[in-house]
C-alpha positions in Angstrom: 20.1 25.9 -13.9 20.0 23.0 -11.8 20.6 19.1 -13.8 17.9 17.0 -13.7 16.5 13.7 -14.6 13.7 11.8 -15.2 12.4 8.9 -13.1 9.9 6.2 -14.9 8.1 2.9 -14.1 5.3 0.8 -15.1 2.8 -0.3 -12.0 1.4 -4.1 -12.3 -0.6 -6.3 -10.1 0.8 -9.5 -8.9 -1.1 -11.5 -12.0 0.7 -8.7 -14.7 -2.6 -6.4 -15.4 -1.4 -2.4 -15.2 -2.6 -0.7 -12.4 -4.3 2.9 -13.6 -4.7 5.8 -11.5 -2.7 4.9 -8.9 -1.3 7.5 -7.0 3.0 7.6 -6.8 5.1 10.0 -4.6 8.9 10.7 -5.3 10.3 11.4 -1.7 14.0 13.0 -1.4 16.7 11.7 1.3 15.4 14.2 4.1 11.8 12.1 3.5 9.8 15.4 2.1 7.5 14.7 -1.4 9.0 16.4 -4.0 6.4 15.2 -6.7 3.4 13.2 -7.5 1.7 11.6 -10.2 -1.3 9.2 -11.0 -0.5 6.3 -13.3 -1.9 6.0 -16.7 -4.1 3.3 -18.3 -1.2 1.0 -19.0 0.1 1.4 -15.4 3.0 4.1 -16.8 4.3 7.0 -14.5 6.9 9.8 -14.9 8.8 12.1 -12.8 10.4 14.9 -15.0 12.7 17.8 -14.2 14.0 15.7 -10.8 17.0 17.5 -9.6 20.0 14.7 -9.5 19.8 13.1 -6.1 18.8 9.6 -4.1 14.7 9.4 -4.1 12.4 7.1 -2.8 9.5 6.0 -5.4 6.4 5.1 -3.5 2.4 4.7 -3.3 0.6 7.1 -2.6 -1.3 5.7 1.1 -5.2 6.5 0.2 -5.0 5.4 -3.5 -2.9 2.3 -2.3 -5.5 1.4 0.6 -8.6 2.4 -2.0 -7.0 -0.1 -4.6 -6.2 -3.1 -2.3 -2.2 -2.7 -2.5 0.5 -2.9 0.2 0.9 1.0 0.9 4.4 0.2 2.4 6.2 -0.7 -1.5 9.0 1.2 -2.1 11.8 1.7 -4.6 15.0 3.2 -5.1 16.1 5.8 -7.3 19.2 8.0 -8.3 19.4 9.7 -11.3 22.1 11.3 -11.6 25.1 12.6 -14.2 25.6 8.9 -15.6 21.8 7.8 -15.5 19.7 11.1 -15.9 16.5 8.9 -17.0 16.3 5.8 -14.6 13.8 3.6 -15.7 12.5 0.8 -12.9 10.8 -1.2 -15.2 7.8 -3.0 -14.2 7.2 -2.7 -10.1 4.8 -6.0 -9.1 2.5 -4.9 -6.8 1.0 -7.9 -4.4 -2.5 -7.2 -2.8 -2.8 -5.9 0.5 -3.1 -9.5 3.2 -6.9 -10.2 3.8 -5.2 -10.4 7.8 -3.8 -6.5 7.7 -6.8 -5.2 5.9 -9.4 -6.9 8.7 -6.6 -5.5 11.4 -7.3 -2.1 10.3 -10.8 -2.5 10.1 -11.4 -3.8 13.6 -11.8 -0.7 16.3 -10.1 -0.8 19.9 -12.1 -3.3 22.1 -11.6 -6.4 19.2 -15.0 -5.9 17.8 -15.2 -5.7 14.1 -17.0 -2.9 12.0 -19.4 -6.1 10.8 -21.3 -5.7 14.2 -20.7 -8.0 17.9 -19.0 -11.1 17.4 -21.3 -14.3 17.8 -20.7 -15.1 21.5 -22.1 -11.3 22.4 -25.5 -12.2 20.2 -26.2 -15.5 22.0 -26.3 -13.8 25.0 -29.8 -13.1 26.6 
């Protein structure tokens, strides 16, 4: 039998509303996913049964880009023999910048997906 933990958190927007169906990763030391989970209504996930160690708690990158949220949050966590059940409390998500989300929109040549920019229309 190996000891393990729990690992627990509440997602929230920047303005306090829970963020539901979220998708969270726990990623070990060596950077592989050892679980996943969606958040519930009230913005509530839990990892159970995680084997004592030093984990990474992180969004999931396509439910974090469909949802508007910086994909890059990430938080620490360790249960262990002294803290089996670490709880991180509320983790404040801020919306992803209006400049990174257009950055990622725009394909190689600096056109945007919304069509030619004005100077290319004008021409005859």
């Amino acid at each position: 039998m190996t000891a393990a933990g729990e690992v627990e958190g509440t997602v929230r927007r920047d303005g306090g509303n829970p963020i539901e169906g979220l998708g969270v990763e726990l990623v070990d030391a060596e950077g592989r996913v050892r679980a996943t989970t969606i958040t519930e209504f009230d913005g509530y996930f839990l990892f159970e049964g995680v084997a004592y160690g030093r984990y990474t708690v992180r969004l999931g990158k396509a439910s974090a880009a469909a949802l508007r949220l910086d994909g890059d949050f990430a938080v620490g966590a360790a249960p262990g023999k002294a803290t089996p059940r670490v709880r991180l409390g509320a983790l404040i998500l801020k919306p992803l910048r209006r400049d990174v989300a257009l950055r990622d929109e725009t394909p190689p040549g600096g056109n945007s997906a919304r069509g030619p920019p004005e100077e290319e229309e004008r021409r005859p």
